[in-house]
N, C-alpha and C positions, 0 to 999 in steps of 0.2 A: 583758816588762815586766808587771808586775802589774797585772792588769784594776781592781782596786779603789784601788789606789795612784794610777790612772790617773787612774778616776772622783774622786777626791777633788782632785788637780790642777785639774782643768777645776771643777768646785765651789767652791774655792777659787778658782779664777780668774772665775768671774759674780760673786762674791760681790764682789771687788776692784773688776772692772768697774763694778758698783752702786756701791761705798762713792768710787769717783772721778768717775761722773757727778754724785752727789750733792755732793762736797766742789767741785767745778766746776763748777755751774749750779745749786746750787738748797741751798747754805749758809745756814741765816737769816741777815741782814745782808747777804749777799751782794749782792744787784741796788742795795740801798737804800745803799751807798757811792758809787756812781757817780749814781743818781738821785737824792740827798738835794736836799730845797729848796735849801741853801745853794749847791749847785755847779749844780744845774740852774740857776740866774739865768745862770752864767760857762760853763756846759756846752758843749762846744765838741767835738764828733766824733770828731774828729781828735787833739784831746788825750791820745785814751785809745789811739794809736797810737806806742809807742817803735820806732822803726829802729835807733838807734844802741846800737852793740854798748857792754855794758859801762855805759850810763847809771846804769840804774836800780842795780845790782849795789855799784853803786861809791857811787851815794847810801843806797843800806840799811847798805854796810861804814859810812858816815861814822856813818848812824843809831847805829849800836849803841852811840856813845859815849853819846850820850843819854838817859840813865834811861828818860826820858818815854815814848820808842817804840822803845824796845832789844826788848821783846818785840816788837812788831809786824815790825819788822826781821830780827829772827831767825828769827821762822815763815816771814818770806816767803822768803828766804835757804833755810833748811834743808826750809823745805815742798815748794816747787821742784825739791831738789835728789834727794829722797825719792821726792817723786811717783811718777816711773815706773822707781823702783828694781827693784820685783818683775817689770818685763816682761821683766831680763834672765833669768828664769828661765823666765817664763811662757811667752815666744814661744818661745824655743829649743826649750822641751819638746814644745811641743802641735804647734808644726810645723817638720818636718825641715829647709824648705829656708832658714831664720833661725839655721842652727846657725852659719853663716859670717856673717862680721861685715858684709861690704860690705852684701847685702838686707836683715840685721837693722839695720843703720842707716838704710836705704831706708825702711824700713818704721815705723819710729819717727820718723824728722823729719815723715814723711806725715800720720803720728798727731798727732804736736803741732801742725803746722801747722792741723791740721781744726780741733783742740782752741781753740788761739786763734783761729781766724776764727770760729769758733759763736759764743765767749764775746766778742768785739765787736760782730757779728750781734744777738746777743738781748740787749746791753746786761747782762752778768753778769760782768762784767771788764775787763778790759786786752788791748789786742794788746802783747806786747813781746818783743823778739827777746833779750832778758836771760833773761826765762821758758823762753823754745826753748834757751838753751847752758843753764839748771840743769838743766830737764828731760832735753834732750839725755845730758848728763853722767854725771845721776842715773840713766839709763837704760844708758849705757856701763860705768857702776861696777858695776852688778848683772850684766852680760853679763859683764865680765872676772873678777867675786867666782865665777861661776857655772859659768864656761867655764874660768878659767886656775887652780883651788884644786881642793884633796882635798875640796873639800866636796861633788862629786858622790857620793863614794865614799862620803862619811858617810851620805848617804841613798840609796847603791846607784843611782843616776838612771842604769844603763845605757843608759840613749834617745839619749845625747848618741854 
């Protein structure tokens, strides 16, 4: 593998690593949805805790009929589902033992898990298990785009 081709992977991937801790804990607006005056009167802990599969997913699909927050609906929807698209290539590359799908999924639920407990931890989101299947997902489509197409070959990734 080419030492340079290498370095720019791993490059490209802090760089990623930055632009998701940033869009996940520290977005302007970000904290001030959940602590605005208005909800802190009704603010309630627990609120910002979804367990049930499929809630929130299925109240964003209803959103989108809705002019008013079809946008908002749709970033949270396709934001989610994007998110950790690129770790199907990132992890597989940088380390061998992710090339197989069971610990590369090990390793990604581990990830999101952390991810939502920080972000109800420091009060900068939602815990909700609708967030864990898009990410999940969005994390599966980029292993199977990465692992199961010729588009290794297009960029020569002999690593795999």
């Amino acid at each position: 593998m080419n030492k340079t081709f290498t370095g720019l992977v791993i490059a490209s991937f802090l760089a990623y690593g930055f632009i998701l801790y940033f869009m996940l804990f520290n977005l302007p607006g970000r904290s001030m949805v959940i602590m605005s005056e208005g909800m802190m009167e009704n603010y309630n802990y627990w609120n910002s805790i979804n367990l049930i599969p499929f809630k929130t997913i299925l109240g964003y699909i209803t959103d989108i009929g809705d002019a008013s927050i079809r946008g908002h609906a749709v970033r949270n929807l396709c934001g989610n589902l994007v998110l950790l698209f690129p770790m199907g290539f990132y992890l597989p590359f940088l380390v061998s033992k992710l090339r197989s799908i069971k610990p590369y999924i090990i390793v990604v639920a581990a990830f999101i898990i952390i991810i939502e407990t920080a972000q109800i931890l420091t009060l900068t989101g939602s815990m909700d298990i609708d967030d864990f299947i898009l990410n999940i997902s969005g994390a599966l489509l980029g292993y199977a785009l990465f692992q199961y197409t010729p588009i290794r070959s297009i960029f020569k990734l002999r690593a795999w």
